[in-house]
N, C-alpha and C positions, 0 to 999 in steps of 0.2 A: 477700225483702227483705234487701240488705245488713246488716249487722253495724256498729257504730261502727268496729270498728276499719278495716273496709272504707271507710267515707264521707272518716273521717279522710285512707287513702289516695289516694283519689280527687281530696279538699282539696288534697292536697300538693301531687298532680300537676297538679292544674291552676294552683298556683300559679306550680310550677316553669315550666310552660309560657305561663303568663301572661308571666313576667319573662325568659326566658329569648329566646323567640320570638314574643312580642307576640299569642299566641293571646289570646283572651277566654275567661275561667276557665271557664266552662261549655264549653268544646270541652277542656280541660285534666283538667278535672272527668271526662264524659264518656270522655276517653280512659284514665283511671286505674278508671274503673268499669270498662270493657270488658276490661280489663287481670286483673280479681279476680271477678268477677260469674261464677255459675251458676245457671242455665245460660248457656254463654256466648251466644250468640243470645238477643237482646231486644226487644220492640216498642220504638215509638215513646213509649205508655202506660206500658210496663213499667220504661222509662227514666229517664222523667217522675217517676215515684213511688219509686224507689229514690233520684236523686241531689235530689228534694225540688223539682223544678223543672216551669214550666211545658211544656206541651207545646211550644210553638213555641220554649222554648229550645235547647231538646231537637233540635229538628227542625234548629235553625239550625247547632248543635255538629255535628250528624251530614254535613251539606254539607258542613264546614268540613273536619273530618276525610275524607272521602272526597275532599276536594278535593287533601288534600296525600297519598292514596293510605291512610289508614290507617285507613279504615274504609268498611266497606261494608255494602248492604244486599241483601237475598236474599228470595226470597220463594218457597214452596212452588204446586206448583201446587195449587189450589182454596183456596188462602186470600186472605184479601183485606186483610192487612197483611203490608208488611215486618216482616223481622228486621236489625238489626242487632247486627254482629258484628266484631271486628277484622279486618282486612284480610292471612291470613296473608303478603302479601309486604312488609307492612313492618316486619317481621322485617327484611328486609334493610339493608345502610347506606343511606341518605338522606341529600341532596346528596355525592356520592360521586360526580358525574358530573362527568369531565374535562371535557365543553363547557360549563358551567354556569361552572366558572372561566376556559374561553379564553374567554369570553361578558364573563367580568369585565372580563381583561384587556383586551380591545377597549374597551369603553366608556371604562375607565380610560385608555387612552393615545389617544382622542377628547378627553377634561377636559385632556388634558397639551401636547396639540396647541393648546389654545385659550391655554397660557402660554405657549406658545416664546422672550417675550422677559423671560417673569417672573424674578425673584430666585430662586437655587437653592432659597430657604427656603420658598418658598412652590409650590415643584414640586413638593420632595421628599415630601410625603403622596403622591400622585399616583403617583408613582416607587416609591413602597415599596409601594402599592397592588400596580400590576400584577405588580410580582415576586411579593408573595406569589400572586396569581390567578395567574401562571405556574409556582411552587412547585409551587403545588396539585395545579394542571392534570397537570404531569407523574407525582407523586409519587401520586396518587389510587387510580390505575387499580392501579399494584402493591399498594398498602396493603387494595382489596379483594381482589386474589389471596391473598393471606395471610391477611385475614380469612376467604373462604372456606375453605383450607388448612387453617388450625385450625378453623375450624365442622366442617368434616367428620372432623377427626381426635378432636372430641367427640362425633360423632353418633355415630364407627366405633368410639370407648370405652364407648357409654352414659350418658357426662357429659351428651349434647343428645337430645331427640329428632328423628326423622329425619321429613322433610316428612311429615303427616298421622296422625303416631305421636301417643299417647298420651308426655305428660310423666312424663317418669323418676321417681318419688319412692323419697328413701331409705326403709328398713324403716319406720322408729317411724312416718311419715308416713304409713302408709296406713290407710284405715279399719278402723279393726277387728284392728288390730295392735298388741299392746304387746311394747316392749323392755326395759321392768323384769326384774329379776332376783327368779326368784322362789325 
């Protein structure tokens, strides 16, 4: 059973992601528990009773979430429920994909097409649009080379763990370790 300080977190996060990305708190919720929760793999029940919530909210968070790649569910053989559990690949940057903004820009200079004879004032949304979706577009692809770059120049320090590693923790943070002076 989480901890308050855990639920609180969870709160947060799904506020953030409520206001931020129109998620519904419970997928918000849910992602900030799967985020702190041990063991990380969870039933559908075990989810339900940690974030206080019914099952089908539960169930509805977890589509939601796998839907935008960040969480999954797994299941052993001979058992007859899922686990879920976060999705290690989204870890990685999300919307981060150059076509996602030349996708933009197209639509946008479709809306721009339907002014042709409009007032500058009333283009210029439109116009400022597709530059930024062309900004992006271009500018993306390097910004995740570099974010990889450094992921990996933290993995090769010990500052990250490397795919499927166990999370680095400094000394005082481990079980069973004090750094008092004695």
């Amino acid at each position: 059973m989480p901890n308050d300080a855990q639920l609180l977190f969870a709160d947060h996060v799904g506020r953030f992601y409520a206001r931020q990305y129109g998620f519904p708190p419970m997928a918000g919720r849910l992602l900030g528990h799967l985020l702190v929760c041990d063991p990380p793999q969870q039933t559908i029940d075990e989810l339900g009773e940690a974030l206080l919530a019914s099952r089908s909210a539960v169930t509805g968070a977890v589509k939601l979430l796998e839907t935008y790649g960040m969480a999954r569910r797994t299941r052993t053989a001979g058992e007859r429920m899922d686990r879920v559990t976060l999705n290690p690949d989204s870890r990685q940057p999300q919307n981060f994909d150059a076509a996602l903004h030349e996708e933009h820009a197209a639509l946008f200079r479709e809306g721009l097409a339907l002014l042709t004879d409009a007032p500058p004032e009333r283009r210029a949304p439109l116009e400022e649009m597709i530059a930024l979706a062309e900004f992006l577009a271009e500018r993306l692809p390097r910004l995740v080379d570099e974010w990889q770059t450094h992921r990996d120049e933290l993995r090769a320090s010990g500052r990250l763990p490397g795919p499927g590693e166990q999370p680095h923790r400094p000394r005082g943070d481990r079980p069973g370790t004090d750094t008092t002076e004695r």
